[in-house]
C-alpha positions as CSV (number, residue, x, y, z in Angstrom):
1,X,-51.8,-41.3,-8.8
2,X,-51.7,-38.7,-11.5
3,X,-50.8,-35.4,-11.2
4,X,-52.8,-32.5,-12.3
5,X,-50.0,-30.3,-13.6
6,X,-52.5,-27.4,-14.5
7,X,-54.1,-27.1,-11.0
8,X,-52.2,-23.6,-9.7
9,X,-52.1,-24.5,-6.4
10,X,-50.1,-27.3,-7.1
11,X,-47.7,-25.6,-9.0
12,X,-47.3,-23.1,-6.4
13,X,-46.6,-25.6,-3.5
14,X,-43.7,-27.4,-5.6
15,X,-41.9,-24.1,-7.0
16,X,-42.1,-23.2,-3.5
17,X,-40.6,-26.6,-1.9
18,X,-37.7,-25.8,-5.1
19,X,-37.1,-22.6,-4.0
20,X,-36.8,-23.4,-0.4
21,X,-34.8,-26.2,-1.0
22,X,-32.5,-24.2,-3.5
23,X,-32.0,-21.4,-0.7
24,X,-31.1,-23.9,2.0
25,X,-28.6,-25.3,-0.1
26,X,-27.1,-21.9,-1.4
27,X,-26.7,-20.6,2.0
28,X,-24.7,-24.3,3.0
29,X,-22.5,-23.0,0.5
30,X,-22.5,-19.6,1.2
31,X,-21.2,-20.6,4.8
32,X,-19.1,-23.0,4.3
33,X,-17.0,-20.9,1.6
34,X,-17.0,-18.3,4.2
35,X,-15.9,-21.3,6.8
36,X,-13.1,-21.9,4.0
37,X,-12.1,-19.1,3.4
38,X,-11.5,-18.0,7.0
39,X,-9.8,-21.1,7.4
40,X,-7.2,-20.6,4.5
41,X,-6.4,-16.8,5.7
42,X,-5.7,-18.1,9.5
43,X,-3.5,-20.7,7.6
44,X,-1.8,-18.0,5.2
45,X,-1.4,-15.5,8.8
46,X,0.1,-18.7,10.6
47,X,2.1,-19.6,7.7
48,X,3.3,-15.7,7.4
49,X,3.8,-15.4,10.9
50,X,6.6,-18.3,10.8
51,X,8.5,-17.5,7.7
52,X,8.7,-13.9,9.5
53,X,10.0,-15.8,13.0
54,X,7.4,-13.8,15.1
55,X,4.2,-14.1,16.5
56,X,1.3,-11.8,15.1
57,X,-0.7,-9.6,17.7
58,X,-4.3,-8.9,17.4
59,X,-5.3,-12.0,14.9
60,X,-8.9,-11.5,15.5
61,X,-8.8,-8.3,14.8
62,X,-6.9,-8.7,11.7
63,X,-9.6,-11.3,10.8
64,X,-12.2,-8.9,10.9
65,X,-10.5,-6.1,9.5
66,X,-9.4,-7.9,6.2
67,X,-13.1,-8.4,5.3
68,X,-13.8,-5.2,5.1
69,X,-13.0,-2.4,2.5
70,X,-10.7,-0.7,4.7
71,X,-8.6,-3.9,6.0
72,X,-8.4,-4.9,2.3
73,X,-7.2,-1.0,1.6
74,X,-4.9,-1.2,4.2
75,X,-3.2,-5.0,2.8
76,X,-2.6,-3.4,-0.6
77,X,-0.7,-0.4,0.9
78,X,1.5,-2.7,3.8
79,X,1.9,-5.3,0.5
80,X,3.2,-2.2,-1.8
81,X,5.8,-1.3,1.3
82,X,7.1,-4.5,2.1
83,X,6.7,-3.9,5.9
84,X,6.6,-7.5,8.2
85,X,3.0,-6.3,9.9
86,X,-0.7,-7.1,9.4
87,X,-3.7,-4.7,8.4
88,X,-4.7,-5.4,12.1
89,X,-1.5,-4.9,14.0
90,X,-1.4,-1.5,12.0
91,X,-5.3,-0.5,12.6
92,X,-4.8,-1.1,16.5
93,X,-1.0,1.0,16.4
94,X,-2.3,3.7,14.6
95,X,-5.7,3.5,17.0
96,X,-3.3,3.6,20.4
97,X,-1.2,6.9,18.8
98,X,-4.5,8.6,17.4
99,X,-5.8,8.3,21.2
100,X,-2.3,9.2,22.8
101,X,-1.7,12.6,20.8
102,X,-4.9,13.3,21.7
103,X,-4.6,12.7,24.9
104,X,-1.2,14.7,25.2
105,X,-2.7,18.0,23.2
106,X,-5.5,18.3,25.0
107,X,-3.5,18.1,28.6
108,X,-0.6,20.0,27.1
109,X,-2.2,22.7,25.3
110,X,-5.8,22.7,25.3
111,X,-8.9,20.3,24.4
112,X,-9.6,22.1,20.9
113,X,-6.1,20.8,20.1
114,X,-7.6,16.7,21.1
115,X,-8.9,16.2,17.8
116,X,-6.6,17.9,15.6
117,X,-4.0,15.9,17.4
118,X,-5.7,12.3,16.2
119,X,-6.5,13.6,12.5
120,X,-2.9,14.8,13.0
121,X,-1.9,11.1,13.7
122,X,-3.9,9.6,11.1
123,X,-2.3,11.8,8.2
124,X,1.0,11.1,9.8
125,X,0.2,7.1,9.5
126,X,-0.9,7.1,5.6
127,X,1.7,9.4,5.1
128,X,4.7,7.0,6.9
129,X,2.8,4.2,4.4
130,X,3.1,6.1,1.3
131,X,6.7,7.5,2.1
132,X,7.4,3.4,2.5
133,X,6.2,2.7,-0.6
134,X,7.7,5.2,-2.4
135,X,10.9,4.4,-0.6
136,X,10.9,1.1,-2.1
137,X,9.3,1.9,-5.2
138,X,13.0,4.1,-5.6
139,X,15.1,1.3,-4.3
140,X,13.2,-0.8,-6.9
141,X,14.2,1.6,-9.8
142,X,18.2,1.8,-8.7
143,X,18.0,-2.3,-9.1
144,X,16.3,-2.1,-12.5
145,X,19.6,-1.2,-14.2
146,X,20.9,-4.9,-12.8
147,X,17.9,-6.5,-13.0
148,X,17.9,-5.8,-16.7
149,X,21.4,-6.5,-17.0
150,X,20.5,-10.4,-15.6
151,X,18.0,-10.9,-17.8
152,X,20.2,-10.0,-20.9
153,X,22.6,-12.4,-19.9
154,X,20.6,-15.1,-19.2
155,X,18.3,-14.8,-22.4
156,X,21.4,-14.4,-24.6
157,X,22.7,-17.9,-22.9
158,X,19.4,-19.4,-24.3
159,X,17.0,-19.7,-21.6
160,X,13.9,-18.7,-21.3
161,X,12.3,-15.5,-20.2
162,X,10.8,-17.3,-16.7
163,X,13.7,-19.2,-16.2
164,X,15.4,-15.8,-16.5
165,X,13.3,-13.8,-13.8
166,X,14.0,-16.8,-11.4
167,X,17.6,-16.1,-11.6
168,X,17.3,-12.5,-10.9
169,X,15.1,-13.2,-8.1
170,X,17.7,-15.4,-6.3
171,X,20.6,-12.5,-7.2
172,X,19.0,-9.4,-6.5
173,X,18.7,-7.8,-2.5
174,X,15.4,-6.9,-1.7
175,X,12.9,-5.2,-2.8
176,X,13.6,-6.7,-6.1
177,X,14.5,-10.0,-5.2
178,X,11.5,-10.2,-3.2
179,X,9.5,-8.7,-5.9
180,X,10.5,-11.0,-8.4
181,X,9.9,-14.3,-6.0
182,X,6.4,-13.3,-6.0
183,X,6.3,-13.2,-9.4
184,X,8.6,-16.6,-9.7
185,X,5.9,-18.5,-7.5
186,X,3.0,-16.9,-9.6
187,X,4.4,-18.6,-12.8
188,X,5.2,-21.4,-11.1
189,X,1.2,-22.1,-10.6
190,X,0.7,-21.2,-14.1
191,X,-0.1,-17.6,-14.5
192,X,0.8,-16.1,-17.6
193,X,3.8,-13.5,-18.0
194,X,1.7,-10.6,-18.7
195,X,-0.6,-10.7,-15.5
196,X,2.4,-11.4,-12.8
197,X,4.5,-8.5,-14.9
198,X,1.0,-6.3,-14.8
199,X,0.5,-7.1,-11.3
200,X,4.1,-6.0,-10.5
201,X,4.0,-2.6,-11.9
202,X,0.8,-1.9,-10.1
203,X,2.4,-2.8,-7.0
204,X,5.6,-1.3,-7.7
205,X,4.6,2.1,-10.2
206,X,6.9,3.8,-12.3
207,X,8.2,5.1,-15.7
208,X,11.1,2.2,-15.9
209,X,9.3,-0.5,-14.4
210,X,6.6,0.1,-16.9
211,X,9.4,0.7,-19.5
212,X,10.9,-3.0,-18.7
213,X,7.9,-4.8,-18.5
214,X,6.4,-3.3,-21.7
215,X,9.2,-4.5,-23.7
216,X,9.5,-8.2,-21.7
217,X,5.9,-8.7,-22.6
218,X,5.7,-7.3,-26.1
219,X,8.4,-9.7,-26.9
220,X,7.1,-12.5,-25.3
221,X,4.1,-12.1,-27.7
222,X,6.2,-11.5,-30.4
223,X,8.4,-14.8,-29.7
224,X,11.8,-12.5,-30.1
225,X,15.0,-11.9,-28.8
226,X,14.9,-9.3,-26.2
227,X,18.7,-9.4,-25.6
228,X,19.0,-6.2,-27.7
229,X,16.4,-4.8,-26.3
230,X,17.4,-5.4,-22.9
231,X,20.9,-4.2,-23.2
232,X,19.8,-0.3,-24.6
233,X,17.2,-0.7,-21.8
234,X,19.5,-0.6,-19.2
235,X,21.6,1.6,-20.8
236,X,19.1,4.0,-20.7
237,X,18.4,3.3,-16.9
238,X,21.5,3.7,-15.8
239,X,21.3,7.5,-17.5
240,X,17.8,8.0,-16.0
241,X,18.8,6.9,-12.7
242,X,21.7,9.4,-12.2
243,X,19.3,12.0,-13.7
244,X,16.3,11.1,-11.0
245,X,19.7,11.7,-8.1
246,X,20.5,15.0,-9.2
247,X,16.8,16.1,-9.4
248,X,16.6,14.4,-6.0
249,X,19.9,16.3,-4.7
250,X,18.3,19.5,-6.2
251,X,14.7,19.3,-4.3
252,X,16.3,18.5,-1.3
253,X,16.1,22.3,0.0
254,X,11.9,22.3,-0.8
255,X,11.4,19.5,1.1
256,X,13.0,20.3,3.8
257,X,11.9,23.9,4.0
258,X,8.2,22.3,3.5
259,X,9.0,20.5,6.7
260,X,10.3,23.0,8.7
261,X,8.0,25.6,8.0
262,X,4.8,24.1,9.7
263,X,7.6,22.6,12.6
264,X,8.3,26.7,13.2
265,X,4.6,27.3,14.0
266,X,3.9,24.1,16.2
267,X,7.8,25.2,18.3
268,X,6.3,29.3,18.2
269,X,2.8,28.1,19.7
270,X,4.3,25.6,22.7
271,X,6.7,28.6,23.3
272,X,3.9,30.8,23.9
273,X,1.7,28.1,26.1
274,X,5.0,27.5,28.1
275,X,5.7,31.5,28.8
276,X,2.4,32.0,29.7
277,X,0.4,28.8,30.9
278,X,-2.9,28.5,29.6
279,X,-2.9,31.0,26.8
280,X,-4.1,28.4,24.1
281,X,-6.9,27.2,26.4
282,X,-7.6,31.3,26.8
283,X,-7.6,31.7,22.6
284,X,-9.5,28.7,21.8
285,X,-12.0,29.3,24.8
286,X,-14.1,31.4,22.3
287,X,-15.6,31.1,18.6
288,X,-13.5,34.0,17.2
289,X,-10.6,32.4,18.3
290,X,-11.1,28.8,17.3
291,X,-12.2,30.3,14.1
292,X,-8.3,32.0,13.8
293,X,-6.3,29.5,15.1
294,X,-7.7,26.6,12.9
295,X,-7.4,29.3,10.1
296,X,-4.0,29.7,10.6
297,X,-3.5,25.5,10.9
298,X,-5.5,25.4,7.5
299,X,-2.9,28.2,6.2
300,X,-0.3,26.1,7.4
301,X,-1.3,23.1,6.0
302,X,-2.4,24.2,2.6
303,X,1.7,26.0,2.6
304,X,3.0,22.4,3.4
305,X,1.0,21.0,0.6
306,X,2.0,23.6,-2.1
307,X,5.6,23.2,-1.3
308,X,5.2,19.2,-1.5
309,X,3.5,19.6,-5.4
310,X,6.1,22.3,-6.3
311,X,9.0,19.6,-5.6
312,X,7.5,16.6,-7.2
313,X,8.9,16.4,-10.5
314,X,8.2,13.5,-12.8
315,X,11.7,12.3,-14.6
């Protein structure tokens, strides 16, 4: 039987039939990646949850949550601190103390209190996550001084630059031991220097670590010796890191003053609540004063946050 490949109709019935059958097949693969890729990060949580000899809590959750933008947010930030606990173990703990602070301001003091209490908590979470990170981000730097040190030795004994950052991952402590196992196993599977070294000093960001891996990469390119190199390097980090403690040793006062100063007012209004019982729930029983006492919480805050840029000084 011939076919009448001008007749419309019958052009429209098979590009239909191809497009239906195209879609049916793209969603089979559209749902089995998905399938696949579920799979793999409930073998990847299993496989984490033994090295770390304990079991994780709320794995469906943490499922769920790492799909989204804010469960992948939140794996980038625990990654960067190096803390043994999953986007969804953190979601549900910070969850349970958002609805317990608000719980205990709005008993204790009054119910205007509730949910400044749990944006309270939530600030106080990111803020424990960033002080991790920038915790280990310092231990990171002190280690740089070695790390560089191992690397000179080991390229001025011959070997080679990835042979050389194995080494110092199985002598160095954490965080730079651990650091540079991640970027031992990246290697290993054939990424190239310059991404696993980029990747690094996204995770991990500073002057020196950008410093070091600027000069390991730019002489990997180059094919030349880095020993030189290497050795004035860590001079040079030994100098900065005693620099970056006395700066530390001399902001020490500002920090603790921006600290104190908001702890003052939170101590001065429970005083008064406790004197006379239900004065807060009096104030904040009105519109002028709500409008005053989150004036004053705004005042506070914008103090703490002055005080906090005034003693953060790049080295």
């Amino acid at each position: 039987m011939d076919l009448d490949l001008n007749n419309p109709a019958l052009l429209t019935v098979g590009a239909t039939l191809l497009t239906c059958v195209l879609a049916i097949v793209g969603l089979h693969v559209y749902f089995s990646g998905k399938a696949q890729r579920a799979a793999l990060e409930d073998r990847l949580a299993l496989t984490s949850a033994q090295s770390s000899g304990r079991r994780r809590n709320f794995q469906a959750i943490d499922r769920r949550l790492r799909r989204t933008a804010l469960g992948k947010n939140l794996q980038v930030r625990i990654a960067a601190t190096g803390l043994d606990v999953t986007p969804g173990e953190f979601f549900v703990y910070v969850l349970g103390g958002v609805a317990g602070l608000w719980l205990i301001a709005s008993s204790t003091l009054a119910p205007f209190f509730g949910p400044i209490a749990g944006l309270v908590a939530i600030w106080g979470a990111l803020t424990f996550l960033n002080w991790q990170r920038q915790k280990r981000i310092e231990a990171f730097i002190n280690q740089l001084p070695d790390l560089s040190r191992i690397l000179a030795n080991a390229t001025a004994a011959g070997l080679a630059l990835r042979t050389a950052l194995g080494i110092a991952a199985e002598e160095l402590e954490a965080p730079a031991g651990e650091e540079l196992s991640v970027v031992a196993s990246q290697l290993a599977v054939g990424r190239s220097i310059d991404e696993t070294l980029g990747e690094l000093a996204k995770r991990l960001p500073s002057r020196e670590l950008v410093v070091l891996v600027t000069t390991l990469v730019l002489s990997n390119r180059a094919g030349g010796t880095v020993v030189g190199s290497l050795r004035n390097l860590t001079q040079t980090l030994e100098e900065r890191k005693e620099t970056r403690r006395e700066v530390g040793t001399m902001l020490s006062e500002i920090n603790a003053t921006a600290y104190t100063v908001p702890l003052l007012g939170l101590g001065a209004m429970l005083m008064l609540n406790s004197m006379t019982p239900g004065t807060l729930a009096t104030m904040t029983s009105s519109t002028v004063g709500k409008i005053v006492v989150g004036t004053s919480i705004g005042l506070y805050a914008v103090g703490f946050i002055v005080m906090r840029r005034l003693s953060r000084i790049e080295v």
